[in-house]
C-alpha positions, 0 to 999 in steps of 0.5 A, a space after each residue: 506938681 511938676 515944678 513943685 518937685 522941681 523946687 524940692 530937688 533945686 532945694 536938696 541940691 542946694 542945701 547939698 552943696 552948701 554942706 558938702 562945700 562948708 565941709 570942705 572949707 572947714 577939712 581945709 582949715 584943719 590941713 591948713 592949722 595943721 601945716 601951721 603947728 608943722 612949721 613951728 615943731 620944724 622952726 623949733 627943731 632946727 633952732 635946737 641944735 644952735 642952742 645945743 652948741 650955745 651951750 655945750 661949752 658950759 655944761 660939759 658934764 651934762 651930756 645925757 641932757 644932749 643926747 636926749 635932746 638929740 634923739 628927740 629930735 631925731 624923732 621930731 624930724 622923722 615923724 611922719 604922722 600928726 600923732 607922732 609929730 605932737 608926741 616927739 614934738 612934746 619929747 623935744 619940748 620936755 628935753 629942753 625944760 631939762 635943759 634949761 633947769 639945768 641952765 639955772 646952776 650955770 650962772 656964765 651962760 645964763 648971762 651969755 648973750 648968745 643964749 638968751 638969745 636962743 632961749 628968747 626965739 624958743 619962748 617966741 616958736 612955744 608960743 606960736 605953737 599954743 596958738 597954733 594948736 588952739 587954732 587947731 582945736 578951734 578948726 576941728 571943734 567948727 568941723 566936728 560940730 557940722 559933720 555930727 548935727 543934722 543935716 551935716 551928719 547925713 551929708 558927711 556920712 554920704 561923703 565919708 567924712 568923719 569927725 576929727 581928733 583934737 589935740 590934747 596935752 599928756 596929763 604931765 603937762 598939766 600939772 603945775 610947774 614948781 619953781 624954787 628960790 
């Protein structure tokens, strides 16, 4: 009977320490995918003023455009929490779609190097940031789903470790884009 409790303790402890470790490595991954979508916002905010000044001198008439762009960053840049950084990170990126549609009635810059260049790293930094959120959504999805089943659930509730938001995209964004011709 002795050993038998013993084995049953051994067991608990070990089942224990795998899910309170899993938890752990799955919370880490989030911070980690998190750190990951903060570089790029950061990539993307510091690449803007380069593209501003690439473009400034062809658009002389459009400084609404720039100072949109300019507060947007401004709130990009000072965003303290993940919220707040997606929202001003999707600010910026609206800014800079504005931006490039009006690119389009300036036939000189699209052909300026200088600003293809910049577009083409921007293109690059937006793709990195989808995949960085995915990867982000991914983290939480395995997260959420340990911390919600049995026997995760009672060792996240007796750690204090709730599920974790997702990243979503405002319904704008998921509207088609229209192009004209």
């Amino acid at each position: 009977m002795f050993w038998l409790l013993i084995g049953v303790i051994v067991l608990v402890a070990l089942i224990f320490g795998y899910y309170y470790n899993r938890i752990i490595v799955l919370e880490n991954r989030i911070n980690n995918a998190w750190a990951q979508i903060d570089v790029q916002l950061k990539k993307r905010a510091d690449l803007v003023p380069n593209l501003v000044e690439a473009v400034k001198g062809y658009m002389k008439h459009e400084k609404s455009i720039f100072t949109e762009i300019a507060k947007a960053r401004k709130e990009m840049l000072s965003a303290k929490t993940p919220q707040q950084k997606v929202k001003a990170g999707n600010q910026l990126a609206g800014a800079l779609k504005t931006l490039f549609a009006v690119a389009e009635n300036y036939p000189k810059l699209r052909a300026s190097e200088n600003f293809l260049q910049l577009q083409e790293e921007l293109s690059g930094i937006e793709d990195k940031i989808a995949y960085a959120r995915q990867f982000y959504n991914d983290a939480v999805l395995q997260y959420n789903n340990l911390v919600e089943t049995i026997p995760g659930v009672w060792i996240a509730s007796l750690i204090g470790k709730k599920e974790k938001p997702m990243l979503k995209i405002k319904e704008v964004e998921r509207k088609p884009v229209k192009v004209k011709f």
